[in-house]
VMD Tcl script that builds the backbone (N, CA, C; Angstrom):
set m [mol new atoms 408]
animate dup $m
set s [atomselect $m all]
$s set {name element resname resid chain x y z} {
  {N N UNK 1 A 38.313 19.417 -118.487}
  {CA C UNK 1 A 37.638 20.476 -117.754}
  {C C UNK 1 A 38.478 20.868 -116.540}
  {N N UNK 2 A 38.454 22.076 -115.956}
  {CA C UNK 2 A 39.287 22.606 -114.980}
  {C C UNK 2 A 38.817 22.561 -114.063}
  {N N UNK 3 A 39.328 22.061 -112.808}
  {CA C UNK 3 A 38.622 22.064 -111.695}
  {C C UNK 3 A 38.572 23.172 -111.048}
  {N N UNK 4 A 37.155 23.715 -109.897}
  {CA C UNK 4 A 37.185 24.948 -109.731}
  {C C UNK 4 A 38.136 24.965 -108.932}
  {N N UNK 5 A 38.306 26.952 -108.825}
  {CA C UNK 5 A 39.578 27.394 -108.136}
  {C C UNK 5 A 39.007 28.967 -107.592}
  {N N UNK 6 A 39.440 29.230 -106.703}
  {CA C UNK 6 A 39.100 30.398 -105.819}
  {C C UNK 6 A 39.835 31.832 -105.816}
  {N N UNK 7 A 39.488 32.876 -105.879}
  {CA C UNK 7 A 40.598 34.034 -105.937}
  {C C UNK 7 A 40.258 34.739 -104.798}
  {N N UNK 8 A 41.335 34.851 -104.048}
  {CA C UNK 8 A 41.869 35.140 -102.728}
  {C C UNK 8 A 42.344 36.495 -102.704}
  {N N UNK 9 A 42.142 37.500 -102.189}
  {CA C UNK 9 A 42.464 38.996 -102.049}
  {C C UNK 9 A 42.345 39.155 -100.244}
  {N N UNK 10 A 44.082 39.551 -99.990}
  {CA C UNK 10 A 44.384 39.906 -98.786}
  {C C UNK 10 A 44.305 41.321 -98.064}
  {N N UNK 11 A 43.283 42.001 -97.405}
  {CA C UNK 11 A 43.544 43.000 -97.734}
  {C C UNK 11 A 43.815 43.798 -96.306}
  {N N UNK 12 A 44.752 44.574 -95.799}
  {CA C UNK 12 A 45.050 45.825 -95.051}
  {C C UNK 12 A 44.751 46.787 -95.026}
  {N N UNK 13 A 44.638 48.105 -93.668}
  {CA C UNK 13 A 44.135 48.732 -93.533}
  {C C UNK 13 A 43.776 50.122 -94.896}
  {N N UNK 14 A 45.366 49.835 -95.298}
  {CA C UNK 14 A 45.976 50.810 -96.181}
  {C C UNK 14 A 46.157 50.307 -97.855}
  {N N UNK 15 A 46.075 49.030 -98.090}
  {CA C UNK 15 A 46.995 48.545 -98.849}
  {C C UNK 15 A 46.667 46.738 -99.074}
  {N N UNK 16 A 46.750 45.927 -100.448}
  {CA C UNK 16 A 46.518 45.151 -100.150}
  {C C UNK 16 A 47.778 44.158 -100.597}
  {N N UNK 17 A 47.649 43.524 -99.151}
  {CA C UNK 17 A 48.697 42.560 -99.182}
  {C C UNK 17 A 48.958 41.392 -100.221}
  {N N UNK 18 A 47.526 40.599 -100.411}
  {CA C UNK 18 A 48.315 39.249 -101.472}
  {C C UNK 18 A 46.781 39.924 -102.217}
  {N N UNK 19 A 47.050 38.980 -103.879}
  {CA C UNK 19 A 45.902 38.547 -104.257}
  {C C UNK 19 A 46.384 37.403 -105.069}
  {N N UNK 20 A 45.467 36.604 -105.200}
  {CA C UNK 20 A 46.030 35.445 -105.831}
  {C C UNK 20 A 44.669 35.026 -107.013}
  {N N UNK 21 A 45.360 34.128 -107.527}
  {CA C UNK 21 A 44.239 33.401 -108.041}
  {C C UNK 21 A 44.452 31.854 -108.465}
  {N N UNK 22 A 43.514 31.203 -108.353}
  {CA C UNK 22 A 43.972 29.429 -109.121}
  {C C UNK 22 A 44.194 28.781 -107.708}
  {N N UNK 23 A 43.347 29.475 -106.779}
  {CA C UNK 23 A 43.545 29.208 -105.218}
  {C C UNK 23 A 42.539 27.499 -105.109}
  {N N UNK 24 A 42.914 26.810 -104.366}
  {CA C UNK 24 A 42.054 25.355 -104.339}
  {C C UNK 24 A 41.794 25.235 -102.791}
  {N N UNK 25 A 42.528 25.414 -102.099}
  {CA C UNK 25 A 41.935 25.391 -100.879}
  {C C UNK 25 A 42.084 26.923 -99.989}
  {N N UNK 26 A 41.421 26.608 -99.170}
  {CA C UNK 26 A 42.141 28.100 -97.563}
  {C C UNK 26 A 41.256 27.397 -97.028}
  {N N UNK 27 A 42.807 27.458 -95.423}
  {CA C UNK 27 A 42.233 26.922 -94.189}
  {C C UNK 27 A 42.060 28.171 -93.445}
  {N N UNK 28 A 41.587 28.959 -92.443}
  {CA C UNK 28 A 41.988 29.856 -91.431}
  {C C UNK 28 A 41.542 29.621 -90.406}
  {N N UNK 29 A 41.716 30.868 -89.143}
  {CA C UNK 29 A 41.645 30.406 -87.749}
  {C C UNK 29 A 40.275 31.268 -87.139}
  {N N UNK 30 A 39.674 30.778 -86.356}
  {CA C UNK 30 A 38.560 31.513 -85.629}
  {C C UNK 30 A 38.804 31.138 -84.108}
  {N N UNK 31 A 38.218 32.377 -83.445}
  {CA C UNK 31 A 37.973 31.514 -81.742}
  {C C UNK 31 A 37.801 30.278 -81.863}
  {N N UNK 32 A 36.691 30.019 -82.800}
  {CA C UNK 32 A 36.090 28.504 -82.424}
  {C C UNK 32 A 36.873 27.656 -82.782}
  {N N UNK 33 A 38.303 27.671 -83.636}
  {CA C UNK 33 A 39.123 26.739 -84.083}
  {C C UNK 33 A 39.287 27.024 -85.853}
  {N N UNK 34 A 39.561 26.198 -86.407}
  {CA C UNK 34 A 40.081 26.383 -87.735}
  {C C UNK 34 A 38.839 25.580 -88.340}
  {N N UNK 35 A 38.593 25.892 -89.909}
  {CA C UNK 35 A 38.158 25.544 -90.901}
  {C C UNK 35 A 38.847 25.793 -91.974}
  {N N UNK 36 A 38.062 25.123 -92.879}
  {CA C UNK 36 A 38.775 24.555 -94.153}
  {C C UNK 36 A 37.473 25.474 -95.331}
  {N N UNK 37 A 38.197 26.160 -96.353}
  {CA C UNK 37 A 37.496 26.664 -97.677}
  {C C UNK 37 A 37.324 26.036 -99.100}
  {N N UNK 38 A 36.619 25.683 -99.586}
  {CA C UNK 38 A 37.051 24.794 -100.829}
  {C C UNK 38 A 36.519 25.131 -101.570}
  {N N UNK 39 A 35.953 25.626 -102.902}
  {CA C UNK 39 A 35.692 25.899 -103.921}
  {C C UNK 39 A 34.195 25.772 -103.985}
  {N N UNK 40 A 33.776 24.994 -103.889}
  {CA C UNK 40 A 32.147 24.553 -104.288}
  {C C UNK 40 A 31.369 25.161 -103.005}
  {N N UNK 41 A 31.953 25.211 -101.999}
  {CA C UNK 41 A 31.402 25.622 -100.258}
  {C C UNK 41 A 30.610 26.381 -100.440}
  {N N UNK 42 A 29.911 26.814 -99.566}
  {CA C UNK 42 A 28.831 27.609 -99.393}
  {C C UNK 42 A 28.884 28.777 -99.145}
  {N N UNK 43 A 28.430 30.045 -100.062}
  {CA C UNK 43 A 28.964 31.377 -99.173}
  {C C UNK 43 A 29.109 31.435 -97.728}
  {N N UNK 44 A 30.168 32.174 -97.106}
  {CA C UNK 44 A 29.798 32.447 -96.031}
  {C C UNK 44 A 30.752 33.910 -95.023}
  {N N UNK 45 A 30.838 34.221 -94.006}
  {CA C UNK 45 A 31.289 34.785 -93.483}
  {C C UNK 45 A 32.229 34.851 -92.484}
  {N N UNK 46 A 33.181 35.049 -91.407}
  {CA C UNK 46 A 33.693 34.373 -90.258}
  {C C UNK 46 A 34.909 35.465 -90.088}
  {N N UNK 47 A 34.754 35.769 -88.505}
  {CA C UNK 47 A 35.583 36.779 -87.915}
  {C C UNK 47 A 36.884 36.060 -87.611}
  {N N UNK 48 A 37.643 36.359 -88.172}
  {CA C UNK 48 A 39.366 35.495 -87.649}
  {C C UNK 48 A 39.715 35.869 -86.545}
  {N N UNK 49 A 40.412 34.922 -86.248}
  {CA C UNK 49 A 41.267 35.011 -84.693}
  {C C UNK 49 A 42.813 35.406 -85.190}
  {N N UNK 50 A 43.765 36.232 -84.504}
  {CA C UNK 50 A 45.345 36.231 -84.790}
  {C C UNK 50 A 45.820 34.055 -85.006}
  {N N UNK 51 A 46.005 34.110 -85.563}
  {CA C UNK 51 A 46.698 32.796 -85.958}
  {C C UNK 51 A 47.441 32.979 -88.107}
  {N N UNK 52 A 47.704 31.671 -88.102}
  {CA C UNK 52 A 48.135 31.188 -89.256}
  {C C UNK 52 A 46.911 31.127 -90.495}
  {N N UNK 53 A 46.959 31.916 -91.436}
  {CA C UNK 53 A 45.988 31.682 -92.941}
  {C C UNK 53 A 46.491 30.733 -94.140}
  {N N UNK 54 A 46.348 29.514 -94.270}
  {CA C UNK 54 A 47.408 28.769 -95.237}
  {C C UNK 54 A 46.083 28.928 -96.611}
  {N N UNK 55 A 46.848 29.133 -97.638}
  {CA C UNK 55 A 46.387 28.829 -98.939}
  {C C UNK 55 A 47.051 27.912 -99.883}
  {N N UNK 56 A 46.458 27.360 -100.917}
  {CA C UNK 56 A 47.469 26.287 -101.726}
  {C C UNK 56 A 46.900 26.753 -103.275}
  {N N UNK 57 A 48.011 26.866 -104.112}
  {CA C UNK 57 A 47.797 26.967 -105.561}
  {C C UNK 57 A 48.852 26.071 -106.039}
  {N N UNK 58 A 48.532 25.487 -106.810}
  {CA C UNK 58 A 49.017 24.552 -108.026}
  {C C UNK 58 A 50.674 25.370 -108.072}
  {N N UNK 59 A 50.546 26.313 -108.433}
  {CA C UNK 59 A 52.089 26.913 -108.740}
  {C C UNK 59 A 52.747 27.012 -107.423}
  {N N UNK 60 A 52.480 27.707 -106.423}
  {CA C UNK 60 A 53.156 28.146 -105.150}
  {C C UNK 60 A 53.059 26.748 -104.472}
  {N N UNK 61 A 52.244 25.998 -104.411}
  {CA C UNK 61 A 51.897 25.236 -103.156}
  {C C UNK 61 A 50.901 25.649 -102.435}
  {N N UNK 62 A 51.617 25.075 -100.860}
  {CA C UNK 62 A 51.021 25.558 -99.537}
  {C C UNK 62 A 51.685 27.110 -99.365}
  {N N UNK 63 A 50.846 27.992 -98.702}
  {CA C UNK 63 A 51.629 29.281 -98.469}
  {C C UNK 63 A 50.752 29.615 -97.429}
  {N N UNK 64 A 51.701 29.861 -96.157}
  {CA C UNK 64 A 51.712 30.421 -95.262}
  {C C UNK 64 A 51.538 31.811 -94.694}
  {N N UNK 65 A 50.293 32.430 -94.361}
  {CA C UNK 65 A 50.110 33.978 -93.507}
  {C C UNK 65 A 49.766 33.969 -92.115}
  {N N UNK 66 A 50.828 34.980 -91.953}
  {CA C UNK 66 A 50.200 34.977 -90.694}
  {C C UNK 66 A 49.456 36.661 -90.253}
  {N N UNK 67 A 48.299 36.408 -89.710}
  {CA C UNK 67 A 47.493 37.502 -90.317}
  {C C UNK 67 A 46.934 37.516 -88.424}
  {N N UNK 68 A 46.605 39.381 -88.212}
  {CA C UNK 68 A 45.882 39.307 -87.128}
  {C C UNK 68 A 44.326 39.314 -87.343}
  {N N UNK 69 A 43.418 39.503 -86.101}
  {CA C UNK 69 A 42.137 39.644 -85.750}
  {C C UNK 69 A 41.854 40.204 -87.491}
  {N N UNK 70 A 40.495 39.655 -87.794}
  {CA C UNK 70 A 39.820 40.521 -89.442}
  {C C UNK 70 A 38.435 40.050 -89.394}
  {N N UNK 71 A 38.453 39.769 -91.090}
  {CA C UNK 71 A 37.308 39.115 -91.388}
  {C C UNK 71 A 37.327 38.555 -92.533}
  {N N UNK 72 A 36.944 37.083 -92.762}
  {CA C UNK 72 A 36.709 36.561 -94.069}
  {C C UNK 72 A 35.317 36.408 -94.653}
  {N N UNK 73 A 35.404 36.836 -95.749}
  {CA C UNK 73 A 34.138 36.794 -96.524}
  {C C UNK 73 A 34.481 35.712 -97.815}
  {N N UNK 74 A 33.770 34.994 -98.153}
  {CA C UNK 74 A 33.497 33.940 -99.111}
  {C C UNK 74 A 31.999 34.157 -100.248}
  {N N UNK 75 A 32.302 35.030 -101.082}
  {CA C UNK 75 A 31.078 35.139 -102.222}
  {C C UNK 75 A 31.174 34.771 -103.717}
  {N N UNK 76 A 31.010 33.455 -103.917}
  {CA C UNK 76 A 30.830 32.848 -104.932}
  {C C UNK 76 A 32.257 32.328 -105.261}
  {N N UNK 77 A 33.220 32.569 -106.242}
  {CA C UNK 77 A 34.806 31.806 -106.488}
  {C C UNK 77 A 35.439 33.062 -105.239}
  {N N UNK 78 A 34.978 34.321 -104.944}
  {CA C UNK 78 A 36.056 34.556 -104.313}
  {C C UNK 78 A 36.080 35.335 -102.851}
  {N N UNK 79 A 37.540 34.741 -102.233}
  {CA C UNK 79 A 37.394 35.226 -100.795}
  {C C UNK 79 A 38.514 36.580 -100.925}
  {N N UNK 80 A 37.465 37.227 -99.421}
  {CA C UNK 80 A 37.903 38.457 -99.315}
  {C C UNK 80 A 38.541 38.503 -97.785}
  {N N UNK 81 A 39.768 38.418 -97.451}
  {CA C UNK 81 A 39.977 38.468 -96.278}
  {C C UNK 81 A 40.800 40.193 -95.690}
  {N N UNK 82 A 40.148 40.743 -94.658}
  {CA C UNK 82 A 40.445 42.257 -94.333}
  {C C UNK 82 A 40.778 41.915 -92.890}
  {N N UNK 83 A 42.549 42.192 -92.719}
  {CA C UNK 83 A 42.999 41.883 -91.427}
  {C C UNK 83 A 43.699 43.395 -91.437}
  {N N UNK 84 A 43.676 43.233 -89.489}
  {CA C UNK 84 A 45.003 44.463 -89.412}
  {C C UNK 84 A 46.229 44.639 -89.763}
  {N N UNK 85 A 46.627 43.489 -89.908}
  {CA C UNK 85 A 48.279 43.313 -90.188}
  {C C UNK 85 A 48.463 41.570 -90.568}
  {N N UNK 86 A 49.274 41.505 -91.290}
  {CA C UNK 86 A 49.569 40.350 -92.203}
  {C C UNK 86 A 51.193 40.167 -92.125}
  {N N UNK 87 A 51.653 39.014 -92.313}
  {CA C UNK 87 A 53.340 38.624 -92.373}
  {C C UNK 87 A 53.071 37.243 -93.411}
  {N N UNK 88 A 54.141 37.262 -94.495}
  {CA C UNK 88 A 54.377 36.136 -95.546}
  {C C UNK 88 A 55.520 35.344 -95.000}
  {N N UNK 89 A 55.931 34.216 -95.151}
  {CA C UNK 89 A 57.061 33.705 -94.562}
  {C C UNK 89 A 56.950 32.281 -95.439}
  {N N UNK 90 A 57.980 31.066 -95.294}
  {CA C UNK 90 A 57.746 30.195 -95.477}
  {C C UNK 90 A 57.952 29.116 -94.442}
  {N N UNK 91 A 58.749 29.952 -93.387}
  {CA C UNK 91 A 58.911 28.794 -91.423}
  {C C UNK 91 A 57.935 29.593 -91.042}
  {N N UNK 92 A 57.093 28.144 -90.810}
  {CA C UNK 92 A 55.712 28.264 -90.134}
  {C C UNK 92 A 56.549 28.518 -88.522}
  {N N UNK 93 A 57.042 28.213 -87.847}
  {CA C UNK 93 A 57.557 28.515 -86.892}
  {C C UNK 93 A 57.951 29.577 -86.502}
  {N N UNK 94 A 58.780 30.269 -87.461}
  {CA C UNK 94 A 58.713 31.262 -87.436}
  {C C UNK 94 A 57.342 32.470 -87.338}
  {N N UNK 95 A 56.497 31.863 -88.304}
  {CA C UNK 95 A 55.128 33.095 -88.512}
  {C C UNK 95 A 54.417 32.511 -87.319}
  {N N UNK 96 A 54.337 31.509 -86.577}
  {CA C UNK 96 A 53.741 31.276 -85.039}
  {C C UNK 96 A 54.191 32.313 -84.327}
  {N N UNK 97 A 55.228 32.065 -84.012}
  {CA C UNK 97 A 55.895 33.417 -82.949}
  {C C UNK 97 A 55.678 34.525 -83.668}
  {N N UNK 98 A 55.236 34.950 -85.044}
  {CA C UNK 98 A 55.692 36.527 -84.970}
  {C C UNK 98 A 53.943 36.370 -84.607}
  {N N UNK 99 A 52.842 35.515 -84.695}
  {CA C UNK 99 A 51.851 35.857 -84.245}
  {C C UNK 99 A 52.249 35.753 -82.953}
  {N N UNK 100 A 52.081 35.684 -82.323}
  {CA C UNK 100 A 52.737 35.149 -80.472}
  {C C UNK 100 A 52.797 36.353 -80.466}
  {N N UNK 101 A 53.922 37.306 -80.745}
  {CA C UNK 101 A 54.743 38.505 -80.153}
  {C C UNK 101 A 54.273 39.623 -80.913}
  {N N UNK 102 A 53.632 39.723 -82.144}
  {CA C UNK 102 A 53.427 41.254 -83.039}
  {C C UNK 102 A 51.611 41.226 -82.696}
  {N N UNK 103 A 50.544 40.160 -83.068}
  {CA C UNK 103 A 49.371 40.484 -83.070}
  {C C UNK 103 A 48.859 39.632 -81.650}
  {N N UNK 104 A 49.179 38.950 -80.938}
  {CA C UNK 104 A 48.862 38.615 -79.447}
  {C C UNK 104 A 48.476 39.331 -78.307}
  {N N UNK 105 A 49.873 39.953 -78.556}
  {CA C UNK 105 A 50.482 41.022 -77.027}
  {C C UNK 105 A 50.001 42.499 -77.478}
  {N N UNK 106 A 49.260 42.955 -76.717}
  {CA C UNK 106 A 48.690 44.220 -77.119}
  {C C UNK 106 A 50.178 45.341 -76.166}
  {N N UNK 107 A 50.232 46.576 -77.073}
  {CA C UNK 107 A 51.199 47.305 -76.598}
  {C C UNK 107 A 50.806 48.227 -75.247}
  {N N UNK 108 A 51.611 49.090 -75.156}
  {CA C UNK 108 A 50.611 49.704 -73.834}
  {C C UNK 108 A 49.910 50.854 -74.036}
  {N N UNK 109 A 50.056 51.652 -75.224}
  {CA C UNK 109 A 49.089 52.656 -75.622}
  {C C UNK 109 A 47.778 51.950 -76.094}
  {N N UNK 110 A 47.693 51.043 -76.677}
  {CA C UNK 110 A 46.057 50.241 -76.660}
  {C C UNK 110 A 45.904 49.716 -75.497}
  {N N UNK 111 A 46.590 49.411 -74.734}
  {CA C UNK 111 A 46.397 48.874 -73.215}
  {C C UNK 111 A 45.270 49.938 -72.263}
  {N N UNK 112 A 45.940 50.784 -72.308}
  {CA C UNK 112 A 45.801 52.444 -72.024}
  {C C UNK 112 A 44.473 52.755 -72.692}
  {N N UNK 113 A 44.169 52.754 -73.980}
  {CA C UNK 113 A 43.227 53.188 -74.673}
  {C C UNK 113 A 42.101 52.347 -74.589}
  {N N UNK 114 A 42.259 51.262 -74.440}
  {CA C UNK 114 A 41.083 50.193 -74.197}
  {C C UNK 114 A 40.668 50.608 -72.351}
  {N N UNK 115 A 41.781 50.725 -71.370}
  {CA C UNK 115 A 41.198 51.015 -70.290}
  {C C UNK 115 A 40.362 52.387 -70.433}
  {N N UNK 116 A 40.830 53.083 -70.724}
  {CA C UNK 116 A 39.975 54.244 -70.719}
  {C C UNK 116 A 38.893 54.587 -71.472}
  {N N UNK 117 A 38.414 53.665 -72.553}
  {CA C UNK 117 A 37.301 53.236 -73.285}
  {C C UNK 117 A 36.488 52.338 -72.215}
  {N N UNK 118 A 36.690 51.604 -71.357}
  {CA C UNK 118 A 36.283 50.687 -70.759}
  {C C UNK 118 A 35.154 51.927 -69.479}
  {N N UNK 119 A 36.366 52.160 -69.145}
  {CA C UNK 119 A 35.694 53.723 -67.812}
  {C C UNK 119 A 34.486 54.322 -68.672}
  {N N UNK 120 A 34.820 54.408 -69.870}
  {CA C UNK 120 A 33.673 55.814 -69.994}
  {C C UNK 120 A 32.234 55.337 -70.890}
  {N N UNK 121 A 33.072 53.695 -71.087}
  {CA C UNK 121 A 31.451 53.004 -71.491}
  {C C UNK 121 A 30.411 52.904 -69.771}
  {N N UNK 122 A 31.144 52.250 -68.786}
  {CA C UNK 122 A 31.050 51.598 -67.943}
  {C C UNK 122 A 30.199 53.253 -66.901}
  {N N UNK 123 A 31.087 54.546 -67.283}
  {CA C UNK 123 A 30.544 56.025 -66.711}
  {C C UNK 123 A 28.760 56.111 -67.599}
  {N N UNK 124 A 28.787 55.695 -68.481}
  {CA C UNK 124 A 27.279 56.213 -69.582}
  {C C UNK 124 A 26.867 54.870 -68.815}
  {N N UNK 125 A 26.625 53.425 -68.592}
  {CA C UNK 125 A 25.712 52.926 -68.292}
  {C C UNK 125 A 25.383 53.062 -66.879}
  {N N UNK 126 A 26.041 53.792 -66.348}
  {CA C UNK 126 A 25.683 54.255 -65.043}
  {C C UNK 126 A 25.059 55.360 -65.028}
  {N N UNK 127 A 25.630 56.172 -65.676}
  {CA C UNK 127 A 24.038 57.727 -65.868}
  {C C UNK 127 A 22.979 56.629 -66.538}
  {N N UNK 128 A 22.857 56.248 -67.459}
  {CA C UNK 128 A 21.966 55.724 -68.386}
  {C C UNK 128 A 21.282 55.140 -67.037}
  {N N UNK 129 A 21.722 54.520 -66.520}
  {CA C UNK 129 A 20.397 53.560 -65.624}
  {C C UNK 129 A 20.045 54.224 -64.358}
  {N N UNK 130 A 20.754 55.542 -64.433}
  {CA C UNK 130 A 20.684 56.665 -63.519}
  {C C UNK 130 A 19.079 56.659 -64.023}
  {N N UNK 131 A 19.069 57.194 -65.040}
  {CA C UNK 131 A 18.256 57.823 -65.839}
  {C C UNK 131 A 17.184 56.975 -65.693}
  {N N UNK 132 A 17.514 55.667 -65.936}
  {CA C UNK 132 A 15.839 55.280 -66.229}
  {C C UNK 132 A 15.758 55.127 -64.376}
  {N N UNK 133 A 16.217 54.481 -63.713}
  {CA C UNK 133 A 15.718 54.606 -62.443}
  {C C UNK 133 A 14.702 56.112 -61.775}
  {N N UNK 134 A 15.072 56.957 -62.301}
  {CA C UNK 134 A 14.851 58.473 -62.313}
  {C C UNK 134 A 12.973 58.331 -62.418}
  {N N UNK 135 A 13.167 57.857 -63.639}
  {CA C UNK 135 A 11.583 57.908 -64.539}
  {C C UNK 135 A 11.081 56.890 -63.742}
  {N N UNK 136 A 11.322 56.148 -63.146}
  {CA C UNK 136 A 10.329 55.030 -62.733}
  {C C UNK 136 A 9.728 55.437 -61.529}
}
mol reanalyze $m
mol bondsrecalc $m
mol representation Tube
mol addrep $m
Protein backbone atom coordinates (compact mmCIF):
# COMPACT_ATOMS: atom_id res chain seq x y z
CA UNK A 1 0.00 0.00 0.00
CA UNK A 2 1.28 3.58 -0.72
CA UNK A 3 1.74 5.83 1.78
CA UNK A 4 -0.21 9.06 1.57
CA UNK A 5 1.30 11.93 -0.36
CA UNK A 6 0.24 15.56 -0.92
CA UNK A 7 0.04 17.74 -4.19
CA UNK A 8 1.51 21.03 -3.78
CA UNK A 9 0.63 23.93 -6.33
CA UNK A 10 2.77 27.17 -6.07
CA UNK A 11 1.03 29.83 -7.21
CA UNK A 12 1.88 33.75 -8.38
CA UNK A 13 0.27 36.67 -9.10
CA UNK A 14 0.37 35.91 -12.86
CA UNK A 15 1.52 32.47 -13.27
CA UNK A 16 2.16 29.37 -11.43
CA UNK A 17 5.37 28.69 -10.16
CA UNK A 18 5.81 24.85 -8.97
CA UNK A 19 3.28 22.08 -8.88
CA UNK A 20 4.26 18.96 -7.68
CA UNK A 21 2.96 15.88 -6.64
CA UNK A 22 4.08 12.61 -4.39
CA UNK A 23 4.78 15.55 -1.89
CA UNK A 24 5.26 13.85 1.95
CA UNK A 25 6.01 16.62 3.89
CA UNK A 26 5.92 20.90 3.76
CA UNK A 27 7.33 22.88 6.39
CA UNK A 28 6.61 26.83 6.01
CA UNK A 29 7.01 30.08 7.83
CA UNK A 30 4.38 32.27 9.71
CA UNK A 31 4.84 35.33 12.13
CA UNK A 32 4.25 32.87 14.71
CA UNK A 33 7.21 30.65 13.56
CA UNK A 34 7.28 27.58 11.34
CA UNK A 35 5.14 24.45 11.08
CA UNK A 36 5.27 21.30 9.67
CA UNK A 37 2.40 19.70 6.89
CA UNK A 38 1.98 16.04 6.65
CA UNK A 39 -0.44 14.18 4.84
CA UNK A 40 -3.10 12.89 7.24
CA UNK A 41 -3.17 16.70 9.09
CA UNK A 42 -6.02 18.45 9.43
CA UNK A 43 -7.39 20.91 6.90
CA UNK A 44 -6.30 24.10 7.51
CA UNK A 45 -5.31 27.61 6.60
CA UNK A 46 -2.22 30.06 7.51
CA UNK A 47 -0.95 33.47 6.26
CA UNK A 48 2.96 33.11 5.48
CA UNK A 49 5.57 35.27 6.54
CA UNK A 50 8.63 36.14 3.71
CA UNK A 51 10.92 33.21 4.77
CA UNK A 52 12.01 29.69 3.37
CA UNK A 53 9.00 26.94 2.02
CA UNK A 54 10.85 23.43 2.08
CA UNK A 55 9.00 20.47 0.48
CA UNK A 56 10.29 16.78 0.17
CA UNK A 57 9.33 14.15 -2.56
CA UNK A 58 10.77 10.80 -2.85
CA UNK A 59 12.33 11.82 -6.32
CA UNK A 60 13.66 15.47 -5.70
CA UNK A 61 14.24 15.24 -2.00
CA UNK A 62 14.25 18.26 0.19
CA UNK A 63 13.54 21.39 -2.06
CA UNK A 64 13.95 24.64 -1.12
CA UNK A 65 11.54 28.10 -1.82
CA UNK A 66 11.91 30.94 -1.00
CA UNK A 67 8.60 32.62 -1.23
CA UNK A 68 7.25 36.17 0.05
CA UNK A 69 4.18 37.27 2.37
CA UNK A 70 0.86 34.74 0.83
CA UNK A 71 -1.26 32.21 1.92
CA UNK A 72 -1.42 28.50 2.48
CA UNK A 73 -4.39 26.55 2.19
CA UNK A 74 -4.44 22.74 3.02
CA UNK A 75 -7.83 20.86 1.64
CA UNK A 76 -7.80 17.31 1.83
CA UNK A 77 -4.27 15.65 -0.20
CA UNK A 78 -3.75 19.11 -1.48
CA UNK A 79 -1.97 22.38 -0.64
CA UNK A 80 -2.47 25.54 -2.28
CA UNK A 81 0.11 28.07 -1.60
CA UNK A 82 -0.53 31.93 -3.35
CA UNK A 83 2.59 34.15 -2.71
CA UNK A 84 3.81 37.41 -4.32
CA UNK A 85 6.96 36.27 -5.52
CA UNK A 86 8.79 32.95 -5.21
CA UNK A 87 12.76 31.97 -5.92
CA UNK A 88 13.89 28.00 -6.46
CA UNK A 89 17.48 27.46 -5.53
CA UNK A 90 19.29 24.65 -3.95
CA UNK A 91 21.90 27.09 -1.31
CA UNK A 92 19.63 27.63 1.28
CA UNK A 93 21.96 30.45 2.02
CA UNK A 94 21.72 31.74 -0.71
CA UNK A 95 17.56 31.80 -0.86
CA UNK A 96 17.95 33.39 2.97
CA UNK A 97 19.50 36.46 1.63
CA UNK A 98 17.54 36.72 -1.52
CA UNK A 99 14.63 36.69 1.16
CA UNK A 100 16.64 39.31 3.31
CA UNK A 101 17.11 41.70 0.23
CA UNK A 102 14.11 40.99 -2.62
CA UNK A 103 10.86 40.29 -0.18
CA UNK A 104 12.08 42.02 3.34
CA UNK A 105 13.13 45.48 2.26
CA UNK A 106 10.23 47.24 0.87
CA UNK A 107 11.31 49.65 -2.15
CA UNK A 108 10.51 53.27 -1.99
CA UNK A 109 7.52 53.54 -4.28
CA UNK A 110 5.58 51.10 -1.75
CA UNK A 111 7.30 53.04 0.92
CA UNK A 112 5.62 56.11 -0.58
CA UNK A 113 2.39 54.31 -1.33
CA UNK A 114 1.85 52.77 2.01
CA UNK A 115 2.60 56.38 3.54
CA UNK A 116 0.10 57.92 1.68
CA UNK A 117 -2.48 55.13 2.23
CA UNK A 118 -1.70 55.55 5.85
CA UNK A 119 -2.71 59.70 5.68
CA UNK A 120 -5.89 59.12 4.00
CA UNK A 121 -7.07 56.11 6.16
CA UNK A 122 -5.96 58.07 9.27
CA UNK A 123 -7.89 61.69 7.16
CA UNK A 124 -11.56 59.35 7.00
CA UNK A 125 -11.27 58.31 10.71
CA UNK A 126 -11.02 61.70 11.60
CA UNK A 127 -14.09 63.05 9.55
CA UNK A 128 -15.72 59.73 10.53
CA UNK A 129 -15.52 60.54 14.28
CA UNK A 130 -16.01 64.10 13.17
CA UNK A 131 -19.20 62.82 12.26
CA UNK A 132 -20.38 60.85 14.94
CA UNK A 133 -19.26 63.45 17.54
CA UNK A 134 -21.56 65.84 15.38
CA UNK A 135 -24.76 63.56 16.09
CA UNK A 136 -24.23 63.19 19.66
Amino acid sequence: MQPARMNLKVLLPFKIFAEKTGVSRIVAETREGSFGLLPHRLDCVAALAPGILLYETDTEGEVFLAVDEGVLVKAGPDVLVSVRQALGGTDLGRLRDAVEQEFLSLDEHEQSMRSVMAKLEAGFLRRFAGLQHERT
